[in-house]
N, C-alpha and C positions, 0 to 999 in steps of 0.2 A: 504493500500500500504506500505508495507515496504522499510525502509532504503535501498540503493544501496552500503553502507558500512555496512565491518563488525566492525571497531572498528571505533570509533570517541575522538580526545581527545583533553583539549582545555588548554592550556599550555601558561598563560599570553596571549599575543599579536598573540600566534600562535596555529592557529584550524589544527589538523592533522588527516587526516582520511588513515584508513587501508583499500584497497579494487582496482579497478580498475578505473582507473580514467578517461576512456570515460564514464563510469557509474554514477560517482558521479560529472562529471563538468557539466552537463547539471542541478544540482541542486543548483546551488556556486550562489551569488550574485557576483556582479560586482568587477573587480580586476582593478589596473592599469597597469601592465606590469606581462611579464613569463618569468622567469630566472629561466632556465633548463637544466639538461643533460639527454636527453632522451636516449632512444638505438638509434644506428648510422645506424641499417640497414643492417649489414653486419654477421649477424650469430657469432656473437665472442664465443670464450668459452674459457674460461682464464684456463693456459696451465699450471702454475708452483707456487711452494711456499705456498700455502696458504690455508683455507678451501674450500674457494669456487671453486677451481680448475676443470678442466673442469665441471661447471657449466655455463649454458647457461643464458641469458637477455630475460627477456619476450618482447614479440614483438620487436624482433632483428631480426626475417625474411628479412625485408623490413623496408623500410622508411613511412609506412603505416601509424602504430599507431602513432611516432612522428606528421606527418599530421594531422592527424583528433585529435590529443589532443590540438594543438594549433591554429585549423583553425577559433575560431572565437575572436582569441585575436590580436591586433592592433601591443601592444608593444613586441616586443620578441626580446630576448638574450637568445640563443641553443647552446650548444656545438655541434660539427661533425666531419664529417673529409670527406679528397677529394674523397673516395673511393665510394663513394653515392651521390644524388644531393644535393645542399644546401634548406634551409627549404622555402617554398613557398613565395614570394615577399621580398627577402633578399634585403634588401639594401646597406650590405656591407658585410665583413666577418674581424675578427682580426684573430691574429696568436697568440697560447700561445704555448712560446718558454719555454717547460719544462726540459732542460735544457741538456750537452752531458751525463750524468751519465742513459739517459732512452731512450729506441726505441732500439726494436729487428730485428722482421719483415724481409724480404726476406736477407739471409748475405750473400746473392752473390753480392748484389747492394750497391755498396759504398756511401750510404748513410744512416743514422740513419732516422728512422719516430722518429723523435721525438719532434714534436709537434702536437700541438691539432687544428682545427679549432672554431669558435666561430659564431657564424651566425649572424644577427642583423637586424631589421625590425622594420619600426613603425618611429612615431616621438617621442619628447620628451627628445631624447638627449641629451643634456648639458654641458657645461662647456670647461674648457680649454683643447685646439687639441692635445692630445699624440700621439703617434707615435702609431699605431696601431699591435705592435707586445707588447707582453705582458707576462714580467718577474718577478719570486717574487720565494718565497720559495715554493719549492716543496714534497711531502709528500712519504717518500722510497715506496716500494714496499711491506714490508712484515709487515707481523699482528704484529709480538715481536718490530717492532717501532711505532704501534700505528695505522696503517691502518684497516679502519673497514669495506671496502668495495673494489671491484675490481677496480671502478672506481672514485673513491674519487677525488674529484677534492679540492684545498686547500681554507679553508674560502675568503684569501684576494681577490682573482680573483670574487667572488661575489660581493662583498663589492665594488671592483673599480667597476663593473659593475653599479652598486647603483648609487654610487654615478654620475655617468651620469646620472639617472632620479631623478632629486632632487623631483619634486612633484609628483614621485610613492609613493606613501602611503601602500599602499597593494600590496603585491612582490606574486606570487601565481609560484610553482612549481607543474607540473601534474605529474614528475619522481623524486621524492625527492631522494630514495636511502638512503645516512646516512644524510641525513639534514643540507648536508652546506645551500645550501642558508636561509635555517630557523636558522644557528646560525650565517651569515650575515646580518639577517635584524634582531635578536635581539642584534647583534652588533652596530650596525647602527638604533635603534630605530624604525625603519619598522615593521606591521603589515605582519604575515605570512599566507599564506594557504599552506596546503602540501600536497599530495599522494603518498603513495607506497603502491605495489600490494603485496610485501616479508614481511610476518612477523620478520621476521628478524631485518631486515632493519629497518622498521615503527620504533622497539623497539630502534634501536639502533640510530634513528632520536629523536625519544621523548627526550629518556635522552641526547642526545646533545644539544638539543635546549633548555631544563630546565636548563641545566648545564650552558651554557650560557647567560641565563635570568637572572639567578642567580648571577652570575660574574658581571653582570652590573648593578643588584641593587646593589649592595656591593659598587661600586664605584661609586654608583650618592647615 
């Protein structure tokens, strides 16, 4: 029986596999929580600026694949947004207010989309009550400042996510993309798992997540 990935790499604290990840989660041992940006469901195809331009999200049909990649996980933290349902047995949702400088979207409607939703399920949560709208630095738009992915979301907004499950030990992303949360929980000392289906991507997740491994041996 052969492997259900095509690459596998195991990078300190963090195992990264290349491949489809309804494929290869049915073979993972046990995680404690999912902190992910899956596709939202809506067919996007990123319009301006950059390589990946009208380039489409795999399993961005439907809210389909997000479902069945994290239907037998307890803990989840999902990014989304209103335009699709939120992820099965939510327990609440935050708001990341990315800030007036972003949101295009219809310009006849006098308002900016310009933020994200967050989904949230599971116990385990912790610590003290923020306000549940969630602000920090946010990453431009275009590749010449450093963007490596369409949808890059910024390491800290992982990291707070974390830190609400103090005894997640093992943080498992089934849509890694460019490996923030794997260079979140090697921030944060966390055990990673990861998937991406993009070559691309997988490579440019590796080297983030070493690159970061590395930054925190340096300072411990």
């Amino acid at each position: 029986m052969t492997d259900p990935w095509r690459e596998k790499r195991v990078i300190g604290d963090a195992t990264l596999y290349l491949g489809d990840c309804l494929e290869i989660l049915p073979t993972l041992d046990k995680v404690d929580a999912v902190i992910t940006d899956p596709p939202y469901g809506i067919a996007h195809s990123s319009s301006h600026g950059a390589s990946w331009q009208n380039t489409r999200i795999a399993g961005d049909a439907d809210t389909s694949a997000r479902d069945a990649a994290i239907e037998g996980f307890d803990v989840v933290a999902a990014f989304g947004t209103w335009k699709t349902p939120p992820i099965p047995n939510t327990r609440g949702a935050l708001v990341w207010d990315k800030g007036p400088a972003f949101g295009m979207g219809d310009l006849s409607f006098p308002w900016k989309p310009s933020f994200e939703l967050i989904y949230i399920r599971g116990k385990g949560w912790e610590g003290k009550r923020d306000e549940g709208v969630m602000r920090g630095a946010v990453i431009v738009s275009w590749e010449s400042h450093g963007r490596v992915h369409p949808h890059q979301k910024p390491d800290w907004i992982a990291e707070e996510l974390m830190r609400k499950l103090p005894n997640a030990k093992t943080i498992l992303d089934p849509f890694m993309g460019s490996g923030t949360t794997g260079v979140a929980c090697a921030n944060l000392g966390r055990k990673f798992i990861g998937i991406e289906i993009e070559p691309k991507y997988f490579n440019i997740a590796c080297e983030r997540i070493e690159n970061a491994q590395r930054q925190q041996r340096m300072f411990t």
